[in-house]
C-alpha positions in Angstrom: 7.8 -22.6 -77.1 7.2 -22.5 -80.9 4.1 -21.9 -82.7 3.2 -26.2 -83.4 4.0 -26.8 -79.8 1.0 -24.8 -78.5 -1.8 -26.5 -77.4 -4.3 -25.9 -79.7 -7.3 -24.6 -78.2 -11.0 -24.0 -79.9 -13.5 -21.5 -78.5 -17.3 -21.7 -78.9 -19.2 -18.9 -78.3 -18.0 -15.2 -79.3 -20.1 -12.9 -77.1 -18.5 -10.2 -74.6 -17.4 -12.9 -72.0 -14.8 -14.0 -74.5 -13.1 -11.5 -75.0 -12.0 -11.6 -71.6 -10.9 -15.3 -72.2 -9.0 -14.1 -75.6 -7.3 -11.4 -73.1 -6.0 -13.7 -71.1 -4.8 -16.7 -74.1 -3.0 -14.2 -75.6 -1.1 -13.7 -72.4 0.0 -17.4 -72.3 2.9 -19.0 -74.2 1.3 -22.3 -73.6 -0.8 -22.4 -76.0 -3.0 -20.5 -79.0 -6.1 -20.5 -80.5 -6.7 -21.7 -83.4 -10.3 -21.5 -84.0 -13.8 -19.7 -82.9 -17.0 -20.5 -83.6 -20.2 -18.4 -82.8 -23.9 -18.1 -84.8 -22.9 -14.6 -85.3 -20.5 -13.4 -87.9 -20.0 -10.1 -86.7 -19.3 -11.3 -83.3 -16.9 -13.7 -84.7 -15.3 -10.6 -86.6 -14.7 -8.8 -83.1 -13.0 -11.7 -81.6 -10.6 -12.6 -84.5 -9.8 -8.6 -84.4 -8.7 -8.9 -80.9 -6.7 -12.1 -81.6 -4.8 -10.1 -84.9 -4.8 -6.8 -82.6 -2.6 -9.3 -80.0 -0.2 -10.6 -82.5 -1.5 -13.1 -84.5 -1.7 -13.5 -88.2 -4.6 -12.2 -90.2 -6.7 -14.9 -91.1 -4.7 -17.6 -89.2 -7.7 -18.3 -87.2 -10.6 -20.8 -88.6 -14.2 -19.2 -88.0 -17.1 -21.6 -88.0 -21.4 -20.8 -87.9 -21.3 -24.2 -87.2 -19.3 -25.4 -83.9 -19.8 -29.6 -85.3 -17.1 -28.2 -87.5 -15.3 -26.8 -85.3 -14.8 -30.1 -83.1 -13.9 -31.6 -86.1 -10.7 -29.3 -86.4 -7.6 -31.7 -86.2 -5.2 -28.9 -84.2 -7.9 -28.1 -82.0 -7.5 -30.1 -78.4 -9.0 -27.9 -76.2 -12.5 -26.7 -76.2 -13.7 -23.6 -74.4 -17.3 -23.2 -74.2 -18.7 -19.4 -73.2 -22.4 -19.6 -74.6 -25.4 -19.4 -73.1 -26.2 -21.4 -69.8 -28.9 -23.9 -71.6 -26.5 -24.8 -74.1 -23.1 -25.9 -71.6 -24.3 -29.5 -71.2 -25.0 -30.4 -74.6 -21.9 -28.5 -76.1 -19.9 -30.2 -73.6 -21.0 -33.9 -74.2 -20.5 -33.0 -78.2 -16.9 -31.6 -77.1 -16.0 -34.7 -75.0 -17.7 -37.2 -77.7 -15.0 -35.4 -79.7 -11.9 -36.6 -77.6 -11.6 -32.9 -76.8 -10.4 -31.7 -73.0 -13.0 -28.8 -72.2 -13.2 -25.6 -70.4 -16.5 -23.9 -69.7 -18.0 -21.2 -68.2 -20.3 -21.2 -65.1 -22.8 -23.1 -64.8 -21.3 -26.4 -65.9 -25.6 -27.2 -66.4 -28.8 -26.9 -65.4 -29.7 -30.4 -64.2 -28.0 -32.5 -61.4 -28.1 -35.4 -63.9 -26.0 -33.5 -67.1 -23.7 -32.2 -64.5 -22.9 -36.0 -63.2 -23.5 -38.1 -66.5 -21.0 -34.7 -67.8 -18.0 -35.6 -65.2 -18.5 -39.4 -65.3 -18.1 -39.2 -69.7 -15.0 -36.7 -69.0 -13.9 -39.9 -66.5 -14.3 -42.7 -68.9 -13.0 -41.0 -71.7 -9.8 -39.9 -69.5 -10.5 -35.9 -70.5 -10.0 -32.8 -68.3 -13.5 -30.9 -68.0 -12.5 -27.8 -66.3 -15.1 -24.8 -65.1 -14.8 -21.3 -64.9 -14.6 -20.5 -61.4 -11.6 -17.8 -61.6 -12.8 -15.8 -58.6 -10.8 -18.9 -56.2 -7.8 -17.9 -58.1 -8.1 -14.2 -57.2 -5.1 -13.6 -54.8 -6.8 -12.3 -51.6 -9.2 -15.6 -51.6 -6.2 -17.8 -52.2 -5.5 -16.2 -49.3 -8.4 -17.0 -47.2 -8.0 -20.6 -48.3 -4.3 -20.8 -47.2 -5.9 -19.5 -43.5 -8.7 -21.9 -43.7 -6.6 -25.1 -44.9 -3.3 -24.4 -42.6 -5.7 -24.4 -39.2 -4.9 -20.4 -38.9 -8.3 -19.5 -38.1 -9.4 -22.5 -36.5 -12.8 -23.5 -36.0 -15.2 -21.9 -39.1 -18.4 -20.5 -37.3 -20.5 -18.3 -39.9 -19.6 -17.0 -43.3 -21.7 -14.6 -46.0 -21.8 -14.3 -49.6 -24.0 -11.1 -51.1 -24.8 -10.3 -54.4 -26.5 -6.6 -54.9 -26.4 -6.1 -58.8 -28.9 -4.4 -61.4 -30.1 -6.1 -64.1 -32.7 -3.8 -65.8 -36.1 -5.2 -68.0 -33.9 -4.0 -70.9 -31.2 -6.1 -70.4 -33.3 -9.0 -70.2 -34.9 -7.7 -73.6 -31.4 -8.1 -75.5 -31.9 -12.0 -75.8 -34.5 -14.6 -75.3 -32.7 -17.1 -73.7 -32.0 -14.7 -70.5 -34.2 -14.5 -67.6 -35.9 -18.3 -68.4 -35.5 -21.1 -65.8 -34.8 -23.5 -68.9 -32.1 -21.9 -70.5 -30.9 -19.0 -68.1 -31.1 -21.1 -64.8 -31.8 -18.3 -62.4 -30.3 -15.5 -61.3 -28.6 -17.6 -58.2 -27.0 -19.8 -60.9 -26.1 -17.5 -63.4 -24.7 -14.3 -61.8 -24.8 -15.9 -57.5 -23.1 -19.0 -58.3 -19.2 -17.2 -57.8 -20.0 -16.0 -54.6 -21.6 -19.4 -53.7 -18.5 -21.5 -54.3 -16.8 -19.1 -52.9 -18.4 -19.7 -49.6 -18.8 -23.5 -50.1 -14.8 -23.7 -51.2 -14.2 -21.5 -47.4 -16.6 -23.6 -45.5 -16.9 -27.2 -47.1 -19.7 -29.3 -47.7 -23.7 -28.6 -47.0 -25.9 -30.4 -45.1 -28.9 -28.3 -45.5 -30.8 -25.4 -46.7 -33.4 -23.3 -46.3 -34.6 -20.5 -49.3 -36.9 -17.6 -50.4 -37.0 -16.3 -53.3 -39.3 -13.4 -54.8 -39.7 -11.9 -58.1 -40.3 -8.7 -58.6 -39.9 -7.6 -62.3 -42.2 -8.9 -65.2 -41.4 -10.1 -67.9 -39.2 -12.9 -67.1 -39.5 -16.3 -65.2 -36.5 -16.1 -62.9 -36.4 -14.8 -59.2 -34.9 -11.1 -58.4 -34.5 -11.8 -54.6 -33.1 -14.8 -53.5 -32.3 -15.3 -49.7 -30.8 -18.3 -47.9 -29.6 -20.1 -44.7 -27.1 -22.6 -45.3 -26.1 -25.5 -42.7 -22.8 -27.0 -43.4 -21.5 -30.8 -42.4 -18.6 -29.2 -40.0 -21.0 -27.3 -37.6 -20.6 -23.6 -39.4 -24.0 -21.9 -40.8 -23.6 -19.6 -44.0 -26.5 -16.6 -45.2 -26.7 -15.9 -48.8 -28.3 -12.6 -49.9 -29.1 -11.7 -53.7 -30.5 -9.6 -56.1 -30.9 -8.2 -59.1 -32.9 -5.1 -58.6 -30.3 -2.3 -56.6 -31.2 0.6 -58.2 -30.1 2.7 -60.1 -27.0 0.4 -60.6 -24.5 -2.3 -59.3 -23.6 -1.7 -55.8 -21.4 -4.9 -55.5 -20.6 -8.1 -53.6 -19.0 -9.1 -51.0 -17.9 -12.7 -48.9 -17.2 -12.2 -45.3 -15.8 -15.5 -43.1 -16.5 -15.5 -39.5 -13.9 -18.1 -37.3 -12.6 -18.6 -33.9 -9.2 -17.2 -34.7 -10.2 -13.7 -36.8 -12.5 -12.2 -39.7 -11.9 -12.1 -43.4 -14.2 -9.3 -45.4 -13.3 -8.5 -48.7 -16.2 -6.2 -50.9 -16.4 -3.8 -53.8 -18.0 -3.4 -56.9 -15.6 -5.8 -58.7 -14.6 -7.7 -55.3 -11.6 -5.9 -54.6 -11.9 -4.2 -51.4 -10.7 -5.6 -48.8 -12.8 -4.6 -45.4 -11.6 -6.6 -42.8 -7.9 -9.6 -43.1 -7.6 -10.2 -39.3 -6.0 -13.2 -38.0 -4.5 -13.8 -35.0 -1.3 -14.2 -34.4 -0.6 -13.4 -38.1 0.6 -9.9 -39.5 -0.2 -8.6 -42.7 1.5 -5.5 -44.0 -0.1 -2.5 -45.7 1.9 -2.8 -48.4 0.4 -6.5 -48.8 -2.6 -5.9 -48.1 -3.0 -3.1 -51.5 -1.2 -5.9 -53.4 -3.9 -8.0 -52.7 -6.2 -5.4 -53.4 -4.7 -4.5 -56.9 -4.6 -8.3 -58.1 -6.5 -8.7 -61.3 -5.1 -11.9 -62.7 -7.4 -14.5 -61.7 -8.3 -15.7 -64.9 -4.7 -16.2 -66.6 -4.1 -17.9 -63.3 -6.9 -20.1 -64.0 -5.9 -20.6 -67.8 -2.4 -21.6 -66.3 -3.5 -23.8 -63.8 -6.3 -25.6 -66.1 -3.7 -25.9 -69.0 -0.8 -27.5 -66.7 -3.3 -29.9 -65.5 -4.3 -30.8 -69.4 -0.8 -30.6 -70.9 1.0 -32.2 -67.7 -1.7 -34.1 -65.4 -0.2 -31.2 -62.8 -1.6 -31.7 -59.4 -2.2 -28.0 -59.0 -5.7 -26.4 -58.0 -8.2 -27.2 -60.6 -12.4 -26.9 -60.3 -13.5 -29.8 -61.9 -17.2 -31.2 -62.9 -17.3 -32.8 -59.6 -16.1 -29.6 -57.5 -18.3 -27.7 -59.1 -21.4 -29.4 -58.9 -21.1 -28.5 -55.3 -22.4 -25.2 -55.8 -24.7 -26.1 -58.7 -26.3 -28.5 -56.3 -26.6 -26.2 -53.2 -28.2 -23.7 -55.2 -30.7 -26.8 -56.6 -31.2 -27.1 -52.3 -32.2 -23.3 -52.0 -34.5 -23.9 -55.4 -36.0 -26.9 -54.1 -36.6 -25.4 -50.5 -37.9 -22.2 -51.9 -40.4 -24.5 -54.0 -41.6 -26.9 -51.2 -41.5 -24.1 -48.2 -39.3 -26.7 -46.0 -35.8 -27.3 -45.0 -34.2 -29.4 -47.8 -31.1 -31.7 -46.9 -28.5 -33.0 -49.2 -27.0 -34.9 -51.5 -30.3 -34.1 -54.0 -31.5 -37.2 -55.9 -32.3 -35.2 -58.8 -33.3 -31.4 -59.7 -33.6 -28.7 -63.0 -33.7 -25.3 -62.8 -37.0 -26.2 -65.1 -38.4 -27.5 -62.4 -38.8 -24.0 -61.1 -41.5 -23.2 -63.8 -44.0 -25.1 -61.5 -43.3 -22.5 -58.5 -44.8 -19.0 -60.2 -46.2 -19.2 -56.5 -43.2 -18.2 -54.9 -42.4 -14.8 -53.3 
């Protein structure tokens, strides 16, 4: 495919996490990025250097302070937004207003009513708006899914999603916006909300939950500890445990499914462990078993899967506004719970991680 037949594709937002997106678009033939946008010029800087350092042309790339302009770009027909939380759901809307297809990264929002008046203007406008939820795509939990979807384990009885990370006073320090219920969202929502939909995408749809949270660290508004029981609409129960204090750094994660027909555990620092891939009546090699280990290609599966579904309407796996408000809205369940010391039940009428402000009584 020639360079004019790409699908033009616009990022906004130049901090670390893109370069991981940049990575993986200069992987794919489908399509190329023709401009970036971020507040900071030497961030900007970085990211057009990887895109040279990856073979394209000096200056080929468009570089806007301003990402208005940047939506205004006639090549550009694909947004991908990777700022902030607080700023998703306005970015978004802008991107959409624009006739633009978007990608974004986790969380799509911080309200339950952007992230449905979000995926109903993607609807009406007839635009793809796609989220960032790679870790489904990783091979061992396409896996899992192939299991849970084929009947191989049969009934789904318990499952467990853990989150033992640092994040220090300092790096909390390195920008306003993080650690703020407003514009951060929590730490369930920023840095729990993969192993969340990881669990809902295993186990399906919640009835209820219950929460605690505690904070432990000054100088921010958001919890450190947050601790959950999850009731789910087939019968199966799920326990979330996270935080952000193991000391002295990251121990890991890890998502463990309990069923009648075997146990799934998969752990590690970056996920990649697998503890436990037992099902019965089903035999999986060593030799499979370190491939699955070894697989680190979940995002440019992503990016291929997204982009199919925007250049072709494929009918391939995609998360979309309304898939992932599933997580964004069980994590609104443990908030709200945590708030009102109760069991909360779904759907929620309405919630914001702002709303959390008024719970400094917690923990």
């Amino acid at each position: 495919m020639n360079k004019l037949m790409k699908l033009g594709i616009g990022i906004i937002g130049c901090g670390r996490i893109t370069e991981k997106h940049a990575a993986s678009l200069l992987r794919l033939g489908s399509a190329r990025v023709v401009a970036i946008s971020d507040l900071s010029a030497e961030r900007m800087e970085i990211i057009h250097r990887q895109l040279v350092q990856g073979g394209y042309t000096p200056g080929e790339v468009a570089m806007y302070p301003d990402y208005a302009d940047l939506l205004m770009h006639p090549e550009v027909k694909v947004i991908v937004i990777a700022t902030s939380s607080g700023r998703h759901a306005d970015m978004a809307g802008d991107a959409l207003i624009a006739g633009k297809h978007v990608i974004i990264e986790k969380p799509l929002a911080l309200t339950l009513e952007d992230t449905r008046l979000l995926s109903e203007l993607a609807s009406k406008r007839n635009l793809n708006l796609l989220v960032c939820h790679q870790m489904r795509y990783r091979l061992p939990m396409l896996r899992i899914k192939n299991y849970i979807d084929s009947g191989l384990l049969g009934e789904l009885y318990y499952g467990v999603a853990s989150i033992e990370i640092s994040r220090s006073p300092e790096y909390f320090r390195q920008a306003a916006w993080r650690g703020t219920w407003d514009q951060d969202g929590g730490m369930l929502l920023n840095q729990g909300i993969h192993l969340i939909d990881l669990l809902l995408w295993f186990l399906g749809d919640v009835e209820g939950a219950y929460g605690e949270l505690q904070k432990v660290q000054e100088g921010k508004e958001i919890e450190d500890v947050a601790l959950a029981v999850l009731s789910f609409q087939n019968g199966a129960k799920g326990l979330v445990e996270a935080n952000t204090i193991t000391r002295p750094g990251n121990f890991g994660y890890s998502i463990r499914v309990f069923a009648e027909k075997g146990t799934l555990i998969i752990s590690g620092a970056q996920l990649e462990h697998i503890e436990r891939f037992e099902v019965n009546g089903v035999q999986v090699a060593e030799e499979d078993l370190r491939q699955l280990e070894s697989d680190r290609d979940e995002q440019l599966r992503m990016y291929e899967a997204y982009l199919d579904r925007i250049s072709n309407g494929a009918e391939g796996m995609v998360v979309d506004a309304t898939e992932a408000g599933r997580s964004i809205e069980a994590i609104f369940a443990i908030y709200q719970s945590a708030l009102e010391g109760r069991r909360v039940t779904l759907p929620l009428v309405e919630f914001s991680s702002e709303d959390m402000r008024e719970g400094e009584r917690y923990g």
